[in-house]
LUMPAPA-786848 format. One record per residue: x, y, z of N, C-alpha, C in turn. Coordinates in steps of 0.2 Angstrom, whole numbers, plus 5000, padded with zeros to 4 digits. Layout:
# residues N
XYZXYZXYZ ...
END
This chain:
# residues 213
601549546013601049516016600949446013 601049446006600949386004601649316005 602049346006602649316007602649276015 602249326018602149316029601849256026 601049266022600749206023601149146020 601449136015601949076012602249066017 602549086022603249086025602649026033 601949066034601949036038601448976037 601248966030600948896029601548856029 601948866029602648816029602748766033 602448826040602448786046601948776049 601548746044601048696048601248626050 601048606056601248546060600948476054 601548446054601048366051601248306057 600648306058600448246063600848176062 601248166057601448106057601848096059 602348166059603048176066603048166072 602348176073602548176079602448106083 602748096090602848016093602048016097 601847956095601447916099601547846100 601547836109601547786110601047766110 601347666110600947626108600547606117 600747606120600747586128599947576130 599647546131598747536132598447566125 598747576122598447616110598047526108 597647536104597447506100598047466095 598047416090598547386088598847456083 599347426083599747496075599447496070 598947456069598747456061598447516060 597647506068597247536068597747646070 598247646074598247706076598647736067 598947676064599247706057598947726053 598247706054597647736048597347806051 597347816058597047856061597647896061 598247906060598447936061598747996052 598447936048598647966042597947986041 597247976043596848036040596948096045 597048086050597248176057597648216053 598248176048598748216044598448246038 598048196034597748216027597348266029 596848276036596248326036596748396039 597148386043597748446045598048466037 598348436036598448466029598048516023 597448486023596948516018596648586020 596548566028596348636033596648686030 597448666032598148726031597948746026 598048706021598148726014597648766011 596848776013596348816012596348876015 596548866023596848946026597248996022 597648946020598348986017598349016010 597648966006597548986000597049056003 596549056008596149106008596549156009 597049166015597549226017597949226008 598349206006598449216000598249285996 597349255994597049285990596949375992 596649355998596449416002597249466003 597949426004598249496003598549515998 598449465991598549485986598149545982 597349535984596949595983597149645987 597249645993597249705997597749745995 598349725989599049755988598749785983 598449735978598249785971597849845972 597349835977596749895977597349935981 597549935985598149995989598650005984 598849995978599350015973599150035966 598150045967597850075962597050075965 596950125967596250115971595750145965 595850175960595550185954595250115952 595550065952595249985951594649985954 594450035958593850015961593350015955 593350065951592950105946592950085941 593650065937593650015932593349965930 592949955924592749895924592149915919 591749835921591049845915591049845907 591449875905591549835897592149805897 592549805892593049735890593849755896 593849825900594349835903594249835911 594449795916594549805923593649775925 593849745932593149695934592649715937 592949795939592249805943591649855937 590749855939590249865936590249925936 590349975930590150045931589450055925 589150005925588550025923587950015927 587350085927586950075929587250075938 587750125937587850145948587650205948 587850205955587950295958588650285958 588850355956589650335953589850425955 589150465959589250535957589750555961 590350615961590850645963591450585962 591450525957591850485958592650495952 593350505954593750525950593950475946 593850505940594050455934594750495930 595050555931595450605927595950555925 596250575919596650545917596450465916 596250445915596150365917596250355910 596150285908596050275900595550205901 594850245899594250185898593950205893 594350155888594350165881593450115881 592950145880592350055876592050055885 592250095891591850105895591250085895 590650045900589750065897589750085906 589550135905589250185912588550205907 588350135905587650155903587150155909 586550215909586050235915586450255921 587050245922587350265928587350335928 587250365938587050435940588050445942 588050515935588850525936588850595938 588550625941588450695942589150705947 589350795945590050775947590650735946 590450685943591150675943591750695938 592450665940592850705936593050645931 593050675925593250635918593950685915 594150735919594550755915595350745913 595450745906596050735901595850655902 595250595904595250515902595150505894 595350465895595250425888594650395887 594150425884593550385884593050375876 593850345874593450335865593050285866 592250295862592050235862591350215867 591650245872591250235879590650255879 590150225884589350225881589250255889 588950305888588550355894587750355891 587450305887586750305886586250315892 585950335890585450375895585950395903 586450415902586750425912586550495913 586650505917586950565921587150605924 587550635917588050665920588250745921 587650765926587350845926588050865931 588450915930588950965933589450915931 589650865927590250825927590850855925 591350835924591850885919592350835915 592150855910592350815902592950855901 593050905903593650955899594250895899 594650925895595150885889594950805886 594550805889594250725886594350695878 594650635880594450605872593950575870 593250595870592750565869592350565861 593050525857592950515849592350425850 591850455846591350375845591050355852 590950435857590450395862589950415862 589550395866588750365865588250415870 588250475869587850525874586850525871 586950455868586050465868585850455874 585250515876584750515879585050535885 585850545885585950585891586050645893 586150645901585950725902586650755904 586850795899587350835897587350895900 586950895906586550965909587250995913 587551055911588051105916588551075917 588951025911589150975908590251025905 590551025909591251055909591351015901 591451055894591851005890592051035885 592751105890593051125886593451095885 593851105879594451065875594150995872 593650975874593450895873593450895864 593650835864593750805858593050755857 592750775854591950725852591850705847 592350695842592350675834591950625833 591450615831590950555830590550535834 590350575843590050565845589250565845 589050515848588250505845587850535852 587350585849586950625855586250635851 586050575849585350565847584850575852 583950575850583750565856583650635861 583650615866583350695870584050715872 584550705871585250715876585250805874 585450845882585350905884586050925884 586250995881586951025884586651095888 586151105890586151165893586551185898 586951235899587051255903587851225904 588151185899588751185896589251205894 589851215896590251245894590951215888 590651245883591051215876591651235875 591951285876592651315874593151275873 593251305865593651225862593651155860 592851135862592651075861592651025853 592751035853592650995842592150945844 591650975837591050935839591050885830 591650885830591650875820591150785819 590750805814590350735814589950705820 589750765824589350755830588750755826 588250715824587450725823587250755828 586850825829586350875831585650875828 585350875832584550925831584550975829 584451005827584151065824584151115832 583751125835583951155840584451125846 584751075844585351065848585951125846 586051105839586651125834586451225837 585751245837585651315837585851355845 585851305850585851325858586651325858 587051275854587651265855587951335850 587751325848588051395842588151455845 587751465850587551525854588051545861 588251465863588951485867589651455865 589651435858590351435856590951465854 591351445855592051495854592651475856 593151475854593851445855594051395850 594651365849594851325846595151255850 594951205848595351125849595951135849 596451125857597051125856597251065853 596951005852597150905849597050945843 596750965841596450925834596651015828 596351075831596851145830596051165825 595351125827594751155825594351205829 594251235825593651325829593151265831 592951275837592151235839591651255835 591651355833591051355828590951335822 591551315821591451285813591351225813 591651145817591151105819590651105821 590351145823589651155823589151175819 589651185815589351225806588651305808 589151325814588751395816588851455810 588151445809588051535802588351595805 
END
């Protein structure tokens, strides 16, 4: 596409080629002035079409050759805003959105599963029925979020922060490593109650990062 458009600003007409008679015409001085702005302003025209089809089908190949880029973005990776959207059933699996901020954003449903998400900031979001399973979510930010019937088996959380009101009700841990996760006292007691399995990344029992009696 981008090639079509190069090929056809090529052949834009310049006005200077072409023959005008001088036959009942004003003097040449007058038509060689007039004829060199018709050229200048033809030109500028082209060349603004041709930069606008450019642009336009150079994006139209990138989003067609990674439609994921729609989603990317908001902190230091990729241009589009995932902070503070409605983002819910939207597929993020496998992605790598290392430092992510999907801060306040409603992520209910969506898929996060095996992403890279060291780092990334879910403060106060959304993410009731989402699914974290296999996730690397070392040093993310679940304050104040809602963790509510929240898939995160196998998830790796080592140092994630869940200060604050953030909810796992109704979550499923199995295998999760919670090592250095700061807990509530009744967080640490609800989670204890449905833990079991071990960490296939890391090869820890979830109830023993959880420091279950």
């Amino acid at each position: 596409m981008a090639l079509l458009n190069v090929s056809m600003c090529s052949k834009i007409p310049n006005p200077s080629r072409q023959h005008l008679s001088l036959s009942g015409y004003p003097p040449p001085q007058v038509l060689k002035t007039q004829s060199e702005a018709s050229r200048n302003l033809a030109l500028q025209i082209g060349e603004s079409v041709c930069k606008a089809s450019l642009i336009a089908a150079l994006s139209a190949s990138l989003f067609a050759a990674d439609p994921a880029l729609a989603y990317i973005g908001g902190g230091p990776y990729g241009s589009e805003v995932t902070r503070g959207q409605d983002l819910t059933g939207k597929d993020f699996s496998g992605l790598t959105l290392v430092k992510q901020d999907f801060k306040t954003s409603i992520l209910r449903q969506a898929n996060f599963h095996a992403a890279k998400l060291l780092g990334a900031s879910f403060f106060d979001a959304d993410l009731t029925g989402a699914d974290l399973s296999d996730a690397d979510l070392r040093g993310a930010d679940f304050s104040l979020a809602n963790v509510t019937k929240v898939n995160l088996s196998n998830a790796n959380l080592e140092g994630a922060f869940t200060t604050g009101n953030t909810s796992f009700k109704g979550s499923t841990i199995t295998g999760a490593d919670f090592t250095d996760v700061p807990l509530r006292d009744d967080q640490r007691e609800y989670l204890c109650k449905i833990a079991d399995g071990v960490n296939p990344t890391t090869g820890n029992e979830t109830r023993e990062t959880l420091f279950c009696k």
